[in-house]
N, C-alpha and C positions, 0 to 999 in steps of 0.2 A: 226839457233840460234833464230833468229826474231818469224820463224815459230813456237816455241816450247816454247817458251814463251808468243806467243799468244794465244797458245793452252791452256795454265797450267793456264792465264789469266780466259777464257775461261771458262773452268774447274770450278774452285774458283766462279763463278758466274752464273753454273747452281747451286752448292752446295748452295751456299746463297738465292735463289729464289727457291730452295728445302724447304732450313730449314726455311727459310718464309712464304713459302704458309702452311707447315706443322703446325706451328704457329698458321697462323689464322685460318684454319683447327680444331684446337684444343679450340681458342676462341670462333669460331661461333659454335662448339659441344656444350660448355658450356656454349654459351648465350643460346643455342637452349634449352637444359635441364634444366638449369634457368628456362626458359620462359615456358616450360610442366610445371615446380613444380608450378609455379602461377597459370597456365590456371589450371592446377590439385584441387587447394587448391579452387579457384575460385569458379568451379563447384562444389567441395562438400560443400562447404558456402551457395551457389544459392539453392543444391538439400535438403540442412536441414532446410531452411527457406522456400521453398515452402512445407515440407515435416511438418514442425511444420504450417504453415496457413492451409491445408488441413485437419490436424486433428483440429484446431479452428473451421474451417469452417463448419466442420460435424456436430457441438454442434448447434441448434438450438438457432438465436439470436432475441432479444426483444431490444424491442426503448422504449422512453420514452409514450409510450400512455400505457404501463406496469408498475405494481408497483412490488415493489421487498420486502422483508421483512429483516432491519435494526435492529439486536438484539440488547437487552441492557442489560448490567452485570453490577455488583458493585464489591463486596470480590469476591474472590476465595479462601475460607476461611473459613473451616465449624465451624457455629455456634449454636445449636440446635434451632430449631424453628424459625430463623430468614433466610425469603426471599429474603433479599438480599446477606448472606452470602451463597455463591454456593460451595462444597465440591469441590475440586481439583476432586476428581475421577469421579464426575459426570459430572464435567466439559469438561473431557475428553472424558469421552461415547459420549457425545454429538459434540465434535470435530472429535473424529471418525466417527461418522455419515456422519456427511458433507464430509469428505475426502470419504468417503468409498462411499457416493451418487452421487457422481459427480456434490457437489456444489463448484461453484468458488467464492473467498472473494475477494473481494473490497477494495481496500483503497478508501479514501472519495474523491482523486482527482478522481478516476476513476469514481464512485457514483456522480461527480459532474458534471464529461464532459456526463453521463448518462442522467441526469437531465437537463441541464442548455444547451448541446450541440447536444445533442440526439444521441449520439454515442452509436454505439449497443454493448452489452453484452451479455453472453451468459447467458439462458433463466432460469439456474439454480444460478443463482448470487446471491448473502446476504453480508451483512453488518454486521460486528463485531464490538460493543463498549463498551466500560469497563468505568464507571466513578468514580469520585473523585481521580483513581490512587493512589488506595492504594499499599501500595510494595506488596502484596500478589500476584496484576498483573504481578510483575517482577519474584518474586520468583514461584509460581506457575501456573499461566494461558501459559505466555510466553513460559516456557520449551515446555509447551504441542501444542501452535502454531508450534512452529519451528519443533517440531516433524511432525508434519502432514503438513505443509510450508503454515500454512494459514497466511493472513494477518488482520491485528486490528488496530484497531484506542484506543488509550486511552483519555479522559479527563479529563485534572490534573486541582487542585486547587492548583495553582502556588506557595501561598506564604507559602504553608509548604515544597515544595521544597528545598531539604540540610537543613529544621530546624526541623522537624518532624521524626520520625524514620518509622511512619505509611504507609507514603508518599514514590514514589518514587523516589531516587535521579538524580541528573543532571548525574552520570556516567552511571547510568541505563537506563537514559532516550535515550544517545546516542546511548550505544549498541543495545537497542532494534529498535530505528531509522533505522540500518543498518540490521534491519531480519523483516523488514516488517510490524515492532507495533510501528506507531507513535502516539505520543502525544501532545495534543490541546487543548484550553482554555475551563475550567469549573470556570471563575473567579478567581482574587484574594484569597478570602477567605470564598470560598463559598458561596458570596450573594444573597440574595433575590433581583431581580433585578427589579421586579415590585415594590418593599416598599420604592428604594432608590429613588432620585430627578435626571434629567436628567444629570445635572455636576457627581453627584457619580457614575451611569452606565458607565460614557463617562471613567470615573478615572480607574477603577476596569477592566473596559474590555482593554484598552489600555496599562496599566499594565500587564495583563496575558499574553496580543498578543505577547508586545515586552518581556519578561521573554524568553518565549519559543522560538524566534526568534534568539537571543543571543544567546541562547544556542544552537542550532540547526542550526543556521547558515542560516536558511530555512525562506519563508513568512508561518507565520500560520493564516491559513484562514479559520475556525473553531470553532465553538464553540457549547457547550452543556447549556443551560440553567439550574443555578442548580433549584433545585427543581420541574422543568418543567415551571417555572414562566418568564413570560415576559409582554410585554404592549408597545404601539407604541414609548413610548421612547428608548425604550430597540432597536428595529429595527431600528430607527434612527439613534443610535451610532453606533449599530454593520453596518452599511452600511457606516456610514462616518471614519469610522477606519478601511475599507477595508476586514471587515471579505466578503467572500460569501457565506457559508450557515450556518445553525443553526439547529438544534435538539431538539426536549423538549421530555415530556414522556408520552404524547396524545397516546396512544394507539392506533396499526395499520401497516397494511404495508405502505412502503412510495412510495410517487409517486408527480409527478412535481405539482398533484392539493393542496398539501399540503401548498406550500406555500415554497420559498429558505429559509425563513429564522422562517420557524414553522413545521419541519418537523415532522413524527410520527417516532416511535417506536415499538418494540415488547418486551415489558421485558419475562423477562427468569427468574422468584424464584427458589430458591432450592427447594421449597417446590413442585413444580411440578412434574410430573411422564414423562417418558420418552415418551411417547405415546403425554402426550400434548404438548412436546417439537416438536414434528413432526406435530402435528396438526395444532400449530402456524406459524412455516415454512413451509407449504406446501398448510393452507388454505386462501385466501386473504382475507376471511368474518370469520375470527375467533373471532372475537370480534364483531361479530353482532349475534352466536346463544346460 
């Protein structure tokens, strides 16, 4: 009786140390297959980041001892005879160009760690910028960026912001923020910044910084001189209010001999033909023949 109840004892506690190693058995399969799906996701994380640096890397890079060619637009907005209003559809040829050449766009941070940090860029780089921020930038240029995934820089004259219908607004300004077209101080309201007295620069430029700052949530550190006008007062506020660089409309490719806070330009009229559009981007002495 002893015997057979020792047995059936017995019994009952191979089946438990059965149905428990089966158990962990069945855990450590599934920690194991766990642990493949990581090492799995892992590796193809690792193989598309070294597989996107490779194709970076092929592109020919340029440092800062290279200038790069910084456009400059106004409207997107045909207006007969007038240069600075660019036709939407000519706008476009010319942003297909650039996608279709294999040029890469900049936003100004990247244009700035370019300049200021010498971080290379590949050798086909340019700069996109729209000023005053007329809505015609949102309603027409913008569609045609995101089509082609370029990025731009706009400079707004802040105080017609939501008061202006010309102007782009604060919802506009955000959504475009989030596809690669940010926007940066072209003053208050338009000033002449050489005409005004050091206190009215300091006003006008501190005003626009924080406007767009509020609104964007972001530091803007930027700024376009309107009319191309400046003067050592003008570089003193914009440095003691934290801007870092600056644009006028000096005529040129830009490059760090320019100066961070007098950089050049290449304007783009509508009135040009498509040929001088490429002459301009592709010669760095275009304005010297």
């Amino acid at each position: 009786m002893f015997r057979n109840n020792k047995l059936k004892l017995l019994s009952i506690m191979i089946i438990v140390v059965v149905v428990l190693f089966s158990g962990c058995q069945k855990k450590v399969s599934k920690k194991n297959d766990d642990s493949k799906k990581v090492v799995k996701k892992q590796t193809e994380k690792v193989k598309k980041s070294n597989e996107e640096l490779r194709k970076f890397t092929k592109e020919p890079l340029i440092y800062n001892d290279k200038s790069i060619p910084v456009l400059m637009y106004h409207s997107v907005d045909y207006e007969k005879d007038n240069g600075l209003r660019m036709p939407k559809e000519k706008f476009e040829k010319q942003m297909k160009y650039l996608k279709d050449n294999g040029y890469t766009t900049l936003t100004l941070d990247e244009f700035y760690d370019f300049l200021v940090n010498n971080s290379p860029i590949p050798k086909k780089s340019i700069v996109i910028t729209l000023d005053d921020g007329y809505v015609d930038n949102y309603n027409n240029a913008y569609p045609i960026l995101k089509k082609y995934g370029l990025k731009a820089s706009i400079f707004v004259i802040t105080g017609n912001i939501d008061k202006d219908k010309r102007t782009v607004n604060s919802k506009q300004i955000k959504e475009m923020a989030k596809n690669g077209v940010m926007c940066f101080s072209h003053t208050v309201k338009h000033d002449q910044l050489d005409k005004l007295s050091y206190e009215k620069q300091l006003d006008t430029l501190k005003k626009s910084k924080e406007t767009l700052e509020n609104l964007l949530n972001k530091d803007s550190k930027y700024i376009a001189y309107p009319y191309g006008k400046w003067n050592e007062d003008t570089i003193k506020a914009v440095k003691k209010l934290g801007y870092t660089m600056a644009v006028t409309t000096e005529g040129g490719w830009t490059s760090k001999d320019n100066g961070i806070y007098t950089l050049n330009r290449v304007y783009v009229s509508s009135l040009y033909s498509m040929d001088e559009f490429i002459r301009r981007i592709t010669n760095p002495d275009y304005n010297k023949n």
